[in-house]
N, CA, C and O atoms as a DFTB+ gen file, in Angstrom:
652 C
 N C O
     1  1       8.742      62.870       0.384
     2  2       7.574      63.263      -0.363
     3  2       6.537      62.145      -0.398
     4  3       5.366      62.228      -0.030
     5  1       7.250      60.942      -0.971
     6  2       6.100      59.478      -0.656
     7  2       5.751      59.517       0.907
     8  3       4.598      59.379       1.316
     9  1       6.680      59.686       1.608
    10  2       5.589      59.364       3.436
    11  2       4.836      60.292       3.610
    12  3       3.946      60.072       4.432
    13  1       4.855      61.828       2.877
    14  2       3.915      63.064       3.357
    15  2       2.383      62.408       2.329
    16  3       1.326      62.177       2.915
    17  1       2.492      62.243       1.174
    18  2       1.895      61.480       0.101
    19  2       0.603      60.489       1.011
    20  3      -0.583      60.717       1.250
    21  1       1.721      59.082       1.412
    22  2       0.667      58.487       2.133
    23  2       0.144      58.622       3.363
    24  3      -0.829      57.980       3.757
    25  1       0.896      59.638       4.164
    26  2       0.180      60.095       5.440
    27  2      -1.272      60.310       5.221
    28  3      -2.189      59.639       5.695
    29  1      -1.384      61.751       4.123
    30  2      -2.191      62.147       3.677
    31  2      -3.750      61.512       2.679
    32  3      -4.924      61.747       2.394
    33  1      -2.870      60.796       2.540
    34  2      -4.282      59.148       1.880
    35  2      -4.319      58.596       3.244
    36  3      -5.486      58.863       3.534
    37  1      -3.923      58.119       4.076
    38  2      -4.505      57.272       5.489
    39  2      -4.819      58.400       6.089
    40  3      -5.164      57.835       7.126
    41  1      -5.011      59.616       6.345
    42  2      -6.094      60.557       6.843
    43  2      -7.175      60.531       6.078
    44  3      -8.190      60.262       6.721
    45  1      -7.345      60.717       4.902
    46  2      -8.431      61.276       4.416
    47  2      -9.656      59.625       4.609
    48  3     -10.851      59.478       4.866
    49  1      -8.343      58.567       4.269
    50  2      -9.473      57.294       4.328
    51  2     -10.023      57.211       5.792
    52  3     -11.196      56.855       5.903
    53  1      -9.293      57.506       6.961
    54  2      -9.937      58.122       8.125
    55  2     -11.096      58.961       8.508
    56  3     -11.674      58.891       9.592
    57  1     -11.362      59.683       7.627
    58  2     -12.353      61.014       7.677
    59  2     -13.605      59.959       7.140
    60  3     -14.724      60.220       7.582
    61  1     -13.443      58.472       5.965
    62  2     -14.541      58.149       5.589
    63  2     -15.919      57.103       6.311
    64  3     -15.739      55.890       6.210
    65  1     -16.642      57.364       6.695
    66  2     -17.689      56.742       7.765
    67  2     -17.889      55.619       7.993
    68  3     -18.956      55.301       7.469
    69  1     -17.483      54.896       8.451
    70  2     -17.594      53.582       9.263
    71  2     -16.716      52.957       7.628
    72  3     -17.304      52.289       6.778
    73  1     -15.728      53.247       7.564
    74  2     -14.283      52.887       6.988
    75  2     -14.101      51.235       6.417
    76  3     -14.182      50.647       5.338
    77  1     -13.764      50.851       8.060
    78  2     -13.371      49.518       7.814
    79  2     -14.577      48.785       7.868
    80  3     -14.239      47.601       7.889
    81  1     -15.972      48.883       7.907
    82  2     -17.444      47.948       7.895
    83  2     -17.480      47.666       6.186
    84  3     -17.541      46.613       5.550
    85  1     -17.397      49.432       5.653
    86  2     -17.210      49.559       4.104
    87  2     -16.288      48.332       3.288
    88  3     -16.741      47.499       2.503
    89  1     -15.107      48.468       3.651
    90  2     -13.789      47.796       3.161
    91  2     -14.103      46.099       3.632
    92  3     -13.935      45.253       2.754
    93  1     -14.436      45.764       4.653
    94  2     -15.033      44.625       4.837
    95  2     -16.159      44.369       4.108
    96  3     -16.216      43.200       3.729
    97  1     -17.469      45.364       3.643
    98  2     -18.441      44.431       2.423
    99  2     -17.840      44.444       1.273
   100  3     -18.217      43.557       0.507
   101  1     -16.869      45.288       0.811
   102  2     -16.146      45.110      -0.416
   103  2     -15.505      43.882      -0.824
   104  3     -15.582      43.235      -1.868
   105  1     -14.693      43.669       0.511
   106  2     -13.916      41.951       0.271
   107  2     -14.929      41.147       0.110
   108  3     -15.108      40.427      -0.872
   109  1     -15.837      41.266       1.348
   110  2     -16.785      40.121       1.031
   111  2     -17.839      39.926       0.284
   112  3     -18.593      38.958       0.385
   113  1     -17.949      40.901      -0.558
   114  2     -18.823      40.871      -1.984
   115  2     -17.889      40.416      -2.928
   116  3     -18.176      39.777      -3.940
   117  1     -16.524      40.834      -2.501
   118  2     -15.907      40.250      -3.908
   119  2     -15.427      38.314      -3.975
   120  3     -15.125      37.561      -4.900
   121  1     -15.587      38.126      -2.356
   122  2     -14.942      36.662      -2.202
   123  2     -15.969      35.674      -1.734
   124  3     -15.724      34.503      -1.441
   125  1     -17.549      36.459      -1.677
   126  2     -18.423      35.449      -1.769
   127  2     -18.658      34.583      -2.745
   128  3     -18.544      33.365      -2.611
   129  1     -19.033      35.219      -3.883
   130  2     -19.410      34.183      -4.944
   131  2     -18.439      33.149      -5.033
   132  3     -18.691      31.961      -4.832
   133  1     -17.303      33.622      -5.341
   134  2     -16.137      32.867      -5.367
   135  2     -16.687      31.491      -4.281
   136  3     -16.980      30.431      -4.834
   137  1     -16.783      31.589      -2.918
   138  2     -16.641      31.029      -1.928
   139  2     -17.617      29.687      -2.338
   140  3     -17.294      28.502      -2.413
   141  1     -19.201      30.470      -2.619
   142  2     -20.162      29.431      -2.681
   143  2     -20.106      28.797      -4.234
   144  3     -20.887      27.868      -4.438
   145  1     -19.377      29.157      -5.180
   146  2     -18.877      28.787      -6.154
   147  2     -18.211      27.452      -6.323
   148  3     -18.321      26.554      -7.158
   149  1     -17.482      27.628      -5.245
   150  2     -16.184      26.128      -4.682
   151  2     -17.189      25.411      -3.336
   152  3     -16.914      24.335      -2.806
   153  1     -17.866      25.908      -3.121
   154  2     -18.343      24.980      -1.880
   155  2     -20.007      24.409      -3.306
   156  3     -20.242      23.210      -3.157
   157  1     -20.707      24.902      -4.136
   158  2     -21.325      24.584      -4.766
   159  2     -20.764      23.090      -6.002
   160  3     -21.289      22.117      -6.542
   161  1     -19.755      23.583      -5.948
   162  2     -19.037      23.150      -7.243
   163  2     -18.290      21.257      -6.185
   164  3     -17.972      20.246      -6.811
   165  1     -18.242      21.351      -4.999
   166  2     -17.614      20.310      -4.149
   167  2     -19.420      19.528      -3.851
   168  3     -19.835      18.378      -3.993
   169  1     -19.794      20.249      -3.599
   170  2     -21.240      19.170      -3.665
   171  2     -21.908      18.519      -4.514
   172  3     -22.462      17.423      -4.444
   173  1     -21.752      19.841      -5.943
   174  2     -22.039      19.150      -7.311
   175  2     -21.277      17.099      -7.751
   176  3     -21.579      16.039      -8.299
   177  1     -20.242      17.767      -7.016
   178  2     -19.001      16.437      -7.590
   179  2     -19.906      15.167      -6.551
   180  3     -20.535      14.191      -6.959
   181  1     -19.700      15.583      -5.241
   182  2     -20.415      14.359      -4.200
   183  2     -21.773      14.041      -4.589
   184  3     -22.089      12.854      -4.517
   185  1     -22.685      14.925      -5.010
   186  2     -23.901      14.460      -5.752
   187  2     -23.847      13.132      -6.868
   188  3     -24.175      11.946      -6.924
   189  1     -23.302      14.026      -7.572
   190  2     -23.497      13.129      -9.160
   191  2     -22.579      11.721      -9.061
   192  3     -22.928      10.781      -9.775
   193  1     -21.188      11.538      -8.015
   194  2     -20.537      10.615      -7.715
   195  2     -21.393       9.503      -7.017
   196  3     -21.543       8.318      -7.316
   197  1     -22.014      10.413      -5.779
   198  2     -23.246       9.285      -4.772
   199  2     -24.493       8.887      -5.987
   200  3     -24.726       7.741      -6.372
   201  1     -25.047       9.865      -6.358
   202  2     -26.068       9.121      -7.615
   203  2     -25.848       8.293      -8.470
   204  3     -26.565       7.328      -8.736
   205  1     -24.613       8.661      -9.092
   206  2     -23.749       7.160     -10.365
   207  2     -23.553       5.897      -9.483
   208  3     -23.990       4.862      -9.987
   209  1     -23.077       5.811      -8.471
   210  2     -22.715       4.572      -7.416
   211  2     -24.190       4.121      -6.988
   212  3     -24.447       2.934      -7.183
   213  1     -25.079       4.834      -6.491
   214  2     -26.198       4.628      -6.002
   215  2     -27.318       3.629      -6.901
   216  3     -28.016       2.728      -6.435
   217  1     -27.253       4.057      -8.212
   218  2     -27.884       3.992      -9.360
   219  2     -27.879       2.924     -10.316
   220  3     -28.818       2.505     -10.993
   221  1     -26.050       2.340     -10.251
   222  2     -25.557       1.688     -10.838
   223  2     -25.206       0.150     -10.513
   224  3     -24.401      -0.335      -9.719
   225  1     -26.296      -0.563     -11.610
   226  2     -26.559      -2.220     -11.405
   227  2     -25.145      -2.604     -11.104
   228  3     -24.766      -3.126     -10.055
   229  1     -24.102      -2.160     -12.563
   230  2     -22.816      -2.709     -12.312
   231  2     -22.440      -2.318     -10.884
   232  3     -21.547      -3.085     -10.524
   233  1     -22.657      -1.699     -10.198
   234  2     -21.922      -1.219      -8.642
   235  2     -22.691      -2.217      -7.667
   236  3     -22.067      -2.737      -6.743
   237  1     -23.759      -2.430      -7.825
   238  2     -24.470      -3.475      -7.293
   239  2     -24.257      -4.609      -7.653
   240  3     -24.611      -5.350      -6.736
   241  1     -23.830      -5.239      -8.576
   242  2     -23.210      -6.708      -9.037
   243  2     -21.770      -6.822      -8.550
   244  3     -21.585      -7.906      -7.996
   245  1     -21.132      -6.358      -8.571
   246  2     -19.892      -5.996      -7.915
   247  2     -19.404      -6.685      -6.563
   248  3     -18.650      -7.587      -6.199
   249  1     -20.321      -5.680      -5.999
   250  2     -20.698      -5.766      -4.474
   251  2     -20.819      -6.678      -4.404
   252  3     -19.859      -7.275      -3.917
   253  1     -22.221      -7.653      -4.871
   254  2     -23.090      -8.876      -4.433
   255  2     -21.749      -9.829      -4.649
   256  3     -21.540     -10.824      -3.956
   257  1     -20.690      -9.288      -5.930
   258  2     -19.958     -10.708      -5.939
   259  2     -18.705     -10.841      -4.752
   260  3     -18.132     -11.835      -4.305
   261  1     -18.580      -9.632      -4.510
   262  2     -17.269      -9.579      -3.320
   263  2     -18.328      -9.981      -1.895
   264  3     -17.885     -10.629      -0.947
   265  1     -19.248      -9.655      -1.932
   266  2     -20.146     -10.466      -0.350
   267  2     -20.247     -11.941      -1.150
   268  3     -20.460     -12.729      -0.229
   269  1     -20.222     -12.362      -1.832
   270  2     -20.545     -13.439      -1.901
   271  2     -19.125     -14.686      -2.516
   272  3     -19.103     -15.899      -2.309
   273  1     -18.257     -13.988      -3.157
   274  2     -16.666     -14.750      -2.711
   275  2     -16.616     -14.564      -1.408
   276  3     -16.046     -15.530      -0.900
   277  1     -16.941     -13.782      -0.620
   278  2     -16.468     -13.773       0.932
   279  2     -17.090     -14.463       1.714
   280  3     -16.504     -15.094       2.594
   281  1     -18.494     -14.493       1.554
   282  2     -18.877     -15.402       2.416
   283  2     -18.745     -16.573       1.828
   284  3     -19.169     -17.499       2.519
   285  1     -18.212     -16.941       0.564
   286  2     -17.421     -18.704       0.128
   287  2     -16.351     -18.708       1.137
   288  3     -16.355     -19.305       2.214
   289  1     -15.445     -17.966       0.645
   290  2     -14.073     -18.025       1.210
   291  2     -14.126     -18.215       2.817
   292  3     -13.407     -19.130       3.220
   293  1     -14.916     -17.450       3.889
   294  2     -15.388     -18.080       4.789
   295  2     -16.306     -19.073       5.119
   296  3     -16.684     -19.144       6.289
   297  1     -16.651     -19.708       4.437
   298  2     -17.884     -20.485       4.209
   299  2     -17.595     -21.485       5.768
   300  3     -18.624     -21.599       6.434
   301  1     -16.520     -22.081       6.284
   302  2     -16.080     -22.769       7.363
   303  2     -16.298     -21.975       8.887
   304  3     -16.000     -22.466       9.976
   305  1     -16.850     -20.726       8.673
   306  2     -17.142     -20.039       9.979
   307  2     -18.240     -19.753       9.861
   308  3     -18.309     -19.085       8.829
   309  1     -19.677     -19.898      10.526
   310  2     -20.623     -19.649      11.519
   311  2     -20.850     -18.184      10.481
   312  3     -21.269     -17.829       9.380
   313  1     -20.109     -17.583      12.001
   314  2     -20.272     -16.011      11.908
   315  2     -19.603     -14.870      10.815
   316  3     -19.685     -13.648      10.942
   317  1     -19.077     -15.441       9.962
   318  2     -18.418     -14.803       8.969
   319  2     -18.841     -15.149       7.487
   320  3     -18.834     -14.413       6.500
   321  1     -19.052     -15.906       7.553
   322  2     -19.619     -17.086       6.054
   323  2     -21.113     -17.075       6.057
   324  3     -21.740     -18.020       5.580
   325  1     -21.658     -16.110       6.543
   326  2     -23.005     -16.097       6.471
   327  2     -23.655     -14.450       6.476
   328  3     -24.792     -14.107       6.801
   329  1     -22.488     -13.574       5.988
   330  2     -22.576     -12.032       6.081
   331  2     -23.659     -11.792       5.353
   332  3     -23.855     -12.640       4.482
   333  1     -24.495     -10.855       5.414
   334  2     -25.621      -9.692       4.809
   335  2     -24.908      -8.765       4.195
   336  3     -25.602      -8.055       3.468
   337  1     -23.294      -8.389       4.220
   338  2     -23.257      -7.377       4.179
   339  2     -21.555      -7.219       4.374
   340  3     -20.955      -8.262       4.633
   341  1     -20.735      -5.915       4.256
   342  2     -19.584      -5.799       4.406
   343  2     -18.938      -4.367       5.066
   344  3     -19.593      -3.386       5.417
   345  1     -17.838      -4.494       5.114
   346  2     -17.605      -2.914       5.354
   347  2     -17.023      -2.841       4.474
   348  3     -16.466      -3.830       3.997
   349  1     -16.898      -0.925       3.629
   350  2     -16.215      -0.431       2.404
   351  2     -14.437      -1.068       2.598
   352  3     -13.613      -1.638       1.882
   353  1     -14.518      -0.543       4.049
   354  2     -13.018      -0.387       4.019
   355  2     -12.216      -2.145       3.844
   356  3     -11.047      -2.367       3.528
   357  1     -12.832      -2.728       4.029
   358  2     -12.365      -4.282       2.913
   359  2     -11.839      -4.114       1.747
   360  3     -10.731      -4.633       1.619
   361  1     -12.411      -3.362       0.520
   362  2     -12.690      -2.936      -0.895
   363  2     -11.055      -2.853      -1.075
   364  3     -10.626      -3.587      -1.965
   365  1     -10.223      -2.186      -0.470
   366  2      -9.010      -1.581      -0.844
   367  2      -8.212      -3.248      -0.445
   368  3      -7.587      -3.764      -1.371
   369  1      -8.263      -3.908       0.732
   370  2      -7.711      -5.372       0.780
   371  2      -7.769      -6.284       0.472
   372  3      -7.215      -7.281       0.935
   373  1      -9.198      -6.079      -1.325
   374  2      -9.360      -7.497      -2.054
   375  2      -8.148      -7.875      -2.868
   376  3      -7.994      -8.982      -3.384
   377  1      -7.145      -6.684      -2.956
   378  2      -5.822      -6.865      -3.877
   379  2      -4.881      -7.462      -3.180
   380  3      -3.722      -7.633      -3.558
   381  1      -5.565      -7.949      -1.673
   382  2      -3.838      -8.246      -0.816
   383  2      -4.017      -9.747      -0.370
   384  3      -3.266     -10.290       0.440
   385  1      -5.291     -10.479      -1.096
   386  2      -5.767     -11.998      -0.830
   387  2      -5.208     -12.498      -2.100
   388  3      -5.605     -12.172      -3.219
   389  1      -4.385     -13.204      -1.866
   390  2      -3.897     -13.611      -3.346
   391  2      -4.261     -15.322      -3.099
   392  3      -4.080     -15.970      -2.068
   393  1      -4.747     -15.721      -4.218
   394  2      -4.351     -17.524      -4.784
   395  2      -3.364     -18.018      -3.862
   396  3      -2.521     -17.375      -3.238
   397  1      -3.651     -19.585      -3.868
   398  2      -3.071     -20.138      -3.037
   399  2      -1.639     -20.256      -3.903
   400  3      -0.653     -20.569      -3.236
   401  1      -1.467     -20.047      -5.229
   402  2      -0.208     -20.130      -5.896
   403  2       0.331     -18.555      -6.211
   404  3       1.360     -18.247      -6.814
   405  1      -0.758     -17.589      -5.573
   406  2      -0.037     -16.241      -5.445
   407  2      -0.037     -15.521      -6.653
   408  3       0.435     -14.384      -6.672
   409  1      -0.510     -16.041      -7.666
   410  2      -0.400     -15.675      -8.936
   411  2      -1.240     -14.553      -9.448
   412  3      -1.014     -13.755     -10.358
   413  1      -2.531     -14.712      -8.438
   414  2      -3.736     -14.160      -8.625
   415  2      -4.663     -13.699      -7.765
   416  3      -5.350     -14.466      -7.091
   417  1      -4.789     -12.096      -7.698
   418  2      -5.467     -11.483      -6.266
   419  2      -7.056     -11.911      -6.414
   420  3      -7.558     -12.314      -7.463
   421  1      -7.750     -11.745      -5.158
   422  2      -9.052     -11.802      -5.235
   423  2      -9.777     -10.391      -5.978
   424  3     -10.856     -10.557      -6.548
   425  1      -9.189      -9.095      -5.954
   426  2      -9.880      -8.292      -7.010
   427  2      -9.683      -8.507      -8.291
   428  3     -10.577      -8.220      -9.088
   429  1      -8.355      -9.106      -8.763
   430  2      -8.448      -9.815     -10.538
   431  2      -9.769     -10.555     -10.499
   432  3     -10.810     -10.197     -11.050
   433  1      -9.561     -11.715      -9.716
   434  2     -10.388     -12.804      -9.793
   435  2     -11.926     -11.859      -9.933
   436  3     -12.496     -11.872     -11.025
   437  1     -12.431     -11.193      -8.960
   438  2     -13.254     -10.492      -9.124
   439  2     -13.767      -9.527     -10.776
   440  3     -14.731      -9.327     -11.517
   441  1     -12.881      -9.324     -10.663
   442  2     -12.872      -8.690     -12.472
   443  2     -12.856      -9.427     -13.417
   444  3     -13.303      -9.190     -14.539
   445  1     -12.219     -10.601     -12.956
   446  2     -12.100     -10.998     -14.437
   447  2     -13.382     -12.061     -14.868
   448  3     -13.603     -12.452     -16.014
   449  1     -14.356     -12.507     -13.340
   450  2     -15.171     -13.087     -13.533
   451  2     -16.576     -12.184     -13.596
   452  3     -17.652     -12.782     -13.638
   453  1     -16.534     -10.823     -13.602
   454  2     -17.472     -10.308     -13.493
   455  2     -17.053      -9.894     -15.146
   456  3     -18.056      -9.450     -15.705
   457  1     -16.260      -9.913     -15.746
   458  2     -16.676      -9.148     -17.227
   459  2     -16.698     -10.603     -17.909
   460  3     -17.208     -10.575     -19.029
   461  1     -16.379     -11.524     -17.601
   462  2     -16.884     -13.010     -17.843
   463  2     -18.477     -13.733     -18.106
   464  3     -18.834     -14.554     -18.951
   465  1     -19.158     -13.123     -17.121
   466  2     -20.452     -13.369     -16.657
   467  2     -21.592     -12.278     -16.305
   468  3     -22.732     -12.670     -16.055
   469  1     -21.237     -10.771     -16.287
   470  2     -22.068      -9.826     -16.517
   471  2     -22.298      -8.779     -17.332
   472  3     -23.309      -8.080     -17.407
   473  1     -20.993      -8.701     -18.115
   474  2     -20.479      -7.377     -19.014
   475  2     -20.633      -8.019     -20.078
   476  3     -19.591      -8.459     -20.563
   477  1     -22.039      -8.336     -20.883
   478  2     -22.167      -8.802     -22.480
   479  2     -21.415      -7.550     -23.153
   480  3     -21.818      -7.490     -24.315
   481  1     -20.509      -6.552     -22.905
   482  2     -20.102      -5.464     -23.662
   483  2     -18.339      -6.272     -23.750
   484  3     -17.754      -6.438     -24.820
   485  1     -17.901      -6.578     -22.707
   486  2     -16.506      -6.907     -22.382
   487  2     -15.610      -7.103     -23.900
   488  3     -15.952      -7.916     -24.758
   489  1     -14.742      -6.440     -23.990
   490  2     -13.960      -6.546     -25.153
   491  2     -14.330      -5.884     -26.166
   492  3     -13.747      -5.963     -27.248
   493  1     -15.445      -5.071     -25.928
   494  2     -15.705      -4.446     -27.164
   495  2     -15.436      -3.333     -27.455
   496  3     -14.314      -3.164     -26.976
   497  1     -15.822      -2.198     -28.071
   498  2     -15.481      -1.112     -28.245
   499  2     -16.940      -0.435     -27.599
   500  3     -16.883       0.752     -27.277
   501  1     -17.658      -0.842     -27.494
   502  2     -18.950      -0.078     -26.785
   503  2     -19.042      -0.516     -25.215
   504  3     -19.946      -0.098     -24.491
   505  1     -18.065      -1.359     -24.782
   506  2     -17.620      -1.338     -23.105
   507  2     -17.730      -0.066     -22.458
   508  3     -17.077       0.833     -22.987
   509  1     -18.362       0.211     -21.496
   510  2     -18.361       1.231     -20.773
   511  2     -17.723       1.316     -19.603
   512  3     -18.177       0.543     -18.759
   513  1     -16.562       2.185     -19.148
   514  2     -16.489       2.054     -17.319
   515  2     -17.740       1.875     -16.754
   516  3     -18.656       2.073     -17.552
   517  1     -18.052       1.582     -15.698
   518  2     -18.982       1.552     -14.776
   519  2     -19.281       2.244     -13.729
   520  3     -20.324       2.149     -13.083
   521  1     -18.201       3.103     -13.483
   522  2     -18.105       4.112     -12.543
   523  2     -18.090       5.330     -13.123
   524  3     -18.247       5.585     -14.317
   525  1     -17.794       6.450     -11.766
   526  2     -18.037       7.648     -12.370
   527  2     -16.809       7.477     -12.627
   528  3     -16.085       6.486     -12.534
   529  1     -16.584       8.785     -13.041
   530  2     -15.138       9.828     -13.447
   531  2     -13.885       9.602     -12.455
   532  3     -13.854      10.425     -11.540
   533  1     -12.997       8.787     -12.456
   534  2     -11.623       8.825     -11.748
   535  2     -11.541       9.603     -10.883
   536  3     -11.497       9.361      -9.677
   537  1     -11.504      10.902     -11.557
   538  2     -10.944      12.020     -11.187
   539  2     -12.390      12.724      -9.820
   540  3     -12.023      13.252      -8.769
   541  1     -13.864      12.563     -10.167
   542  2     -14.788      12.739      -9.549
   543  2     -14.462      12.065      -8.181
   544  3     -14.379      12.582      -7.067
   545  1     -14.286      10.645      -8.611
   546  2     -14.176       9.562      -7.461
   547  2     -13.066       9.909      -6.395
   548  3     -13.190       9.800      -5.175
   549  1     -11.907      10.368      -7.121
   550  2     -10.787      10.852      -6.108
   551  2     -11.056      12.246      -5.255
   552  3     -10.570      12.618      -4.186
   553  1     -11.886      12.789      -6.018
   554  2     -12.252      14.670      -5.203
   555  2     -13.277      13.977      -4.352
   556  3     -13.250      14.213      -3.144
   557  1     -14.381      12.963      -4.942
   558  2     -15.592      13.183      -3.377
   559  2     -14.610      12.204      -2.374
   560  3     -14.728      12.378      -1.161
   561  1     -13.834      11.380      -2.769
   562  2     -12.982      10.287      -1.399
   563  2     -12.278      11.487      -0.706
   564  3     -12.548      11.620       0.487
   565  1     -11.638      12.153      -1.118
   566  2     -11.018      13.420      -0.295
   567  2     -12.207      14.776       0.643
   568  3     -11.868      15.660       1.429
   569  1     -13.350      14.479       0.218
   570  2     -13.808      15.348       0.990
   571  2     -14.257      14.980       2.376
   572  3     -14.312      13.806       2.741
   573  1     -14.576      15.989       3.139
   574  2     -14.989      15.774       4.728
   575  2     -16.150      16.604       4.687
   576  3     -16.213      17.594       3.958
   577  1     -17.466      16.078       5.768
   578  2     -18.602      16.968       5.399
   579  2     -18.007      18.131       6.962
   580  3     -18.851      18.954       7.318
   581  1     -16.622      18.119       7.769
   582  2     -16.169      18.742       8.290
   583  2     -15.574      19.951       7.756
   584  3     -15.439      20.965       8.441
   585  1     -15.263      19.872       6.704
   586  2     -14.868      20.978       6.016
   587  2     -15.788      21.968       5.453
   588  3     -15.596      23.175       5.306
   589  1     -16.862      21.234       5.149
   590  2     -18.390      21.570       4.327
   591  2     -18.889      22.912       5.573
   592  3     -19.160      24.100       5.396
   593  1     -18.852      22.208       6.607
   594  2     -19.425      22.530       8.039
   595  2     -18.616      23.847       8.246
   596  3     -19.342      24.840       8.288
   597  1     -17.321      24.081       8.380
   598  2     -16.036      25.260       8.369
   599  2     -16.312      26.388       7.487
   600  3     -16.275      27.574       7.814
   601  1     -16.583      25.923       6.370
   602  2     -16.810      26.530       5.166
   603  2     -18.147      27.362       5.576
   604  3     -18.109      28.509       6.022
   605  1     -19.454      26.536       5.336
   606  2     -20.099      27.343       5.968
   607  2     -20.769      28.060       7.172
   608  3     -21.370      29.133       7.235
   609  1     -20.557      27.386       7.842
   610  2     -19.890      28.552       9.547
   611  2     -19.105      29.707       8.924
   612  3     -19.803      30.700       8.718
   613  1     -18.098      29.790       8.650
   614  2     -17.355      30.915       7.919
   615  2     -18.153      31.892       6.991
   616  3     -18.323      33.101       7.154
   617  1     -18.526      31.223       6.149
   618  2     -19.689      32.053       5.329
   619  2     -20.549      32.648       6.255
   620  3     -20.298      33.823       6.523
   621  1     -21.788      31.967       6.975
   622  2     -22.417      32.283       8.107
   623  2     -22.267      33.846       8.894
   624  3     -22.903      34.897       8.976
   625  1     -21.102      33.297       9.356
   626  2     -20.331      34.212      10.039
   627  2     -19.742      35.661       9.355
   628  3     -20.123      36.680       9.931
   629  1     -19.086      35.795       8.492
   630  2     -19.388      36.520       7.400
   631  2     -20.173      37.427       7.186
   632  3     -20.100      38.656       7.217
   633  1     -21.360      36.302       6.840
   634  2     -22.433      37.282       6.258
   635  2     -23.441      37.920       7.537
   636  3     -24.291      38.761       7.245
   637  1     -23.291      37.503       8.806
   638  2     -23.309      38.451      10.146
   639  2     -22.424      39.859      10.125
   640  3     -22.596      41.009      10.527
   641  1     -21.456      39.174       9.480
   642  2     -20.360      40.626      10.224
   643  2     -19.824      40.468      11.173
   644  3     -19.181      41.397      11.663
   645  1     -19.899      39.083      11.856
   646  2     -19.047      38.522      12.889
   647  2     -17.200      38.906      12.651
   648  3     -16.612      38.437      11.676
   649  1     -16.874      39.305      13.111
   650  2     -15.281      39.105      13.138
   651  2     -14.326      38.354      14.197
   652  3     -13.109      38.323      14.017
């Protein structure tokens, strides 16, 4: 009785005019918003993350002091001890230069002389992080503007009717 049942529903949805074009704007009215929702909501985060970093003296004092322990610390080479400038991907290996007694990395040292000498807040209760949101910082480091690109190609495509 159920297989005569649904025979009879997959005919009749047969008889209805261009069927599956229908059933395809349905999904994709229902999983657009959604779509540009999460692709809106992933740019929002890379925005306001690149503007807080962009914006921010403390992110710029920072910096100036890790180019400028570095070019001390090289100070005996020419071409190294005389940098303009750095690459990010250093940032993560200031924790792996330790004191000559090991006691103490060059990002402590970094911290502890920058809330020493720039943070008139340091120790207080009106101290502010200086960065964005942890959690911001970890979602825009995970994104790819390759995915951005997938995403909307897909959408794109989509909203053609490409299949």
């Amino acid at each position: 009785m159920h297989v005569l049942f649904f025979c009879r529903f997959l005919y009749q949805l047969s008889l209805i005019p261009n069927f599956s074009s229908r059933v395809f704007c349905i999904l994709f009215r229902s999983n657009f918003s959604e779509s540009m929702s999460c692709i809106t909501r992933k740019l929002d985060i890379l925005q306001r993350v690149c503007k807080a970093l962009h914006d921010s003296r403390t992110v710029k004092n920072i910096l100036g002091l890790v180019l400028a322990f570095g070019n001390f610390m090289n100070g005996g080479n020419r071409t190294r001890g005389q940098a303009d400038g750095f690459i990010l991907d250093i940032l993560p290996k200031l924790k792996d230069v330790k004191s000559s007694d090991g006691a103490k990395s060059l990002l402590s040292y970094i911290v502890a002389y920058y809330l020493k000498n720039f943070d008139e807040d340091a120790g207080r209760e009106t101290c502010v992080f200086p960065l964005p949101e942890p959690h911001d910082l970890f979602q825009a480091s995970q994104m790819k503007f390759d995915d951005f690109q997938k995403d909307l190609t897909q959408l794109r495509k989509d909203l053609r009717g490409d299949t």
